[in-house]
C-alpha positions as CSV (number, residue, x, y, z in Angstrom):
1,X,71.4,125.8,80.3
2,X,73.6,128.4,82.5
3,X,72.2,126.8,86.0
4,X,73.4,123.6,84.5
5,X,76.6,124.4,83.6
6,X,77.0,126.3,86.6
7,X,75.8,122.9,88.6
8,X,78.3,121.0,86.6
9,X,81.0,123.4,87.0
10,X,80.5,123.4,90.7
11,X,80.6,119.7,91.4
12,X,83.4,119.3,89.1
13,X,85.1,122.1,91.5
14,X,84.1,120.5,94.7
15,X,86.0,117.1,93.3
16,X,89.3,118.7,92.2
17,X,89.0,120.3,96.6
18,X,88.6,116.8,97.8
19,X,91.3,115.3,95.2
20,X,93.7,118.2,96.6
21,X,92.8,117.6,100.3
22,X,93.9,113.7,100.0
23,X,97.0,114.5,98.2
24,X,98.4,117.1,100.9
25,X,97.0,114.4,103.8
26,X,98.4,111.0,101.8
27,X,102.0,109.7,102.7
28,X,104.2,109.2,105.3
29,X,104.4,111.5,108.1
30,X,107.0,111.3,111.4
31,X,106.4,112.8,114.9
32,X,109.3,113.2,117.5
33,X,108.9,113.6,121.1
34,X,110.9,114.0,124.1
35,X,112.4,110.5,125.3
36,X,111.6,110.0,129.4
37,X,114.2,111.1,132.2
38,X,116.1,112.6,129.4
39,X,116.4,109.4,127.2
40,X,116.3,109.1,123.1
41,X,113.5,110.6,121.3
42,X,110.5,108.7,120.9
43,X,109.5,109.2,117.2
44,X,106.1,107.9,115.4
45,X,105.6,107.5,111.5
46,X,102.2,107.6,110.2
47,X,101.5,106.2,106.7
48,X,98.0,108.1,105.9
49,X,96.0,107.4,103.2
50,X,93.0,109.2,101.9
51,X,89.5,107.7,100.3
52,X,86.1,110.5,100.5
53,X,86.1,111.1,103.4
54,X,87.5,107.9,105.1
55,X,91.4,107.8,106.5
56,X,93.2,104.6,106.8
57,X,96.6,103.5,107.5
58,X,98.7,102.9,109.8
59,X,101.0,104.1,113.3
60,X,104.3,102.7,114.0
61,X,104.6,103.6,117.5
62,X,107.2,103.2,120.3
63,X,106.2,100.3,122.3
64,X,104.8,101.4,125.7
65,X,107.7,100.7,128.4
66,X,107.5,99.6,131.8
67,X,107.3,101.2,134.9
68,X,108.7,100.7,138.4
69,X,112.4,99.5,137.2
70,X,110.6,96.1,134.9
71,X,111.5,95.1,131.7
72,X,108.3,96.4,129.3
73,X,106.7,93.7,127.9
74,X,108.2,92.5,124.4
75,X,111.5,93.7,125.4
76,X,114.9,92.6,123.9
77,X,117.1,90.5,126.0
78,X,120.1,92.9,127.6
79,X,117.5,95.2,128.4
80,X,117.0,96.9,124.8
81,X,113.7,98.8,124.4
82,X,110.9,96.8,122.7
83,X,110.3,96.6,118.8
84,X,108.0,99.6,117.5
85,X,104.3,98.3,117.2
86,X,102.7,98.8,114.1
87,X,98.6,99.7,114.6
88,X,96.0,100.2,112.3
89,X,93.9,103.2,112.4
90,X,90.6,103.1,113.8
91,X,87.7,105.5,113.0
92,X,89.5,107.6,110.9
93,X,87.8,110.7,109.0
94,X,88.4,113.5,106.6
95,X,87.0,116.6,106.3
96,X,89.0,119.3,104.4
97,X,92.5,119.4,105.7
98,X,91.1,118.1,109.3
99,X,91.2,114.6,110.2
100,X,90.6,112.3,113.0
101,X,91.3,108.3,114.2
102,X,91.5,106.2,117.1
103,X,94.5,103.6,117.7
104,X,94.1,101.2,120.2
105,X,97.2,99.3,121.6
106,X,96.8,96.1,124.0
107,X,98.4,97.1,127.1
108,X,99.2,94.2,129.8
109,X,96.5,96.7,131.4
110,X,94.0,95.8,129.2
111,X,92.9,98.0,125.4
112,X,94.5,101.8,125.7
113,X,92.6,103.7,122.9
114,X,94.5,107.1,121.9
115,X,92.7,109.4,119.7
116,X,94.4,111.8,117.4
117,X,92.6,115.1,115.8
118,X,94.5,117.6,113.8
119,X,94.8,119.6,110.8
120,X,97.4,120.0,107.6
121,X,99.4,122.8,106.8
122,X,101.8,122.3,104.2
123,X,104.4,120.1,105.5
124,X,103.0,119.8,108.8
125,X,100.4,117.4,110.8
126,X,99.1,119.6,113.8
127,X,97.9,117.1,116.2
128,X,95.8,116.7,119.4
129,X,96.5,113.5,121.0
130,X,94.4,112.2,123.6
131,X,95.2,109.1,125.5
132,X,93.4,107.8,128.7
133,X,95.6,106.2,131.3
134,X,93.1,105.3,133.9
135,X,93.8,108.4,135.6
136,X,91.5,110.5,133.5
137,X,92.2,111.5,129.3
138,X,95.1,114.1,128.9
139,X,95.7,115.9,125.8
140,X,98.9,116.5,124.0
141,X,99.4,118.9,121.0
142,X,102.0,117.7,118.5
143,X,103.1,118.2,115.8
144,X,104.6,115.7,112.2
145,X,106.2,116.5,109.8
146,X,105.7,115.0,106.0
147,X,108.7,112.7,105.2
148,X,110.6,112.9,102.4
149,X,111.3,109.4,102.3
């Protein structure tokens, strides 16, 4: 009878953990970086959302700008950035307070898959970004913040 209720006890424990873990990962979740040449931040909101040990959601991301002096692709007319894109996360996994998921964005390049790996801690998303350019991945730490909107 103890083993049992020390088995019951200890799955019922195990529950209320993975319960906590998607409430501190769940939400919305914002990420500034440095604008290029010195121009406005470029800032990213993830909306996260927990099942097990799958993570869904979604990345509204800066569109990717043009190089050389060209309009980026999807621009506004006068030369205003593009619109945000909104992308759906790939791959995406749960394991404790660590998680992990792809985005891919289509490039006039061709697909551009980034891959994001990080860990929560309190109000903060510590993140590994790695994107591959063609030149070889690079890796980025980062960091968001939980929104309180």
């Amino acid at each position: 009878m103890t083993k049992k209720l020390l088995f019951v006890g200890t799955i019922l424990l195990v529950v209320v953990c993975v319960a906590m873990a998607a409430d501190t990962i769940t939400g919305k979740w914002t990420m500034s970086q440095a604008g290029r040449n010195g121009g406005p931040d470029r800032v990213t909101t993830f909306v996260l959302k927990v099942d097990g040990a799958t993570l869904t959601g979604t990345v509204m991301a800066p569109a990717m700008g043009g190089r050389g002096g060209g309009a980026a692709p999807g621009a506004a007319p006068g030369g205003a950035p593009p619109a945000p894109q909104e992308l759906a996360l790939k791959n995406g996994k749960v394991s404790g307070n660590t998680i992990s998921f792809d985005v891919t964005r289509t490039t006039p390049n061709g697909d551009m898959v980034t891959k994001y790996e990080g860990t929560v801690s309190g109000d903060d998303l510590n993140l590994k970004v790695t994107t591959d350019r063609g030149n070889g991945p690079q890796t980025v730490d980062a960091v968001a913040k939980r929104a309180t909107t």
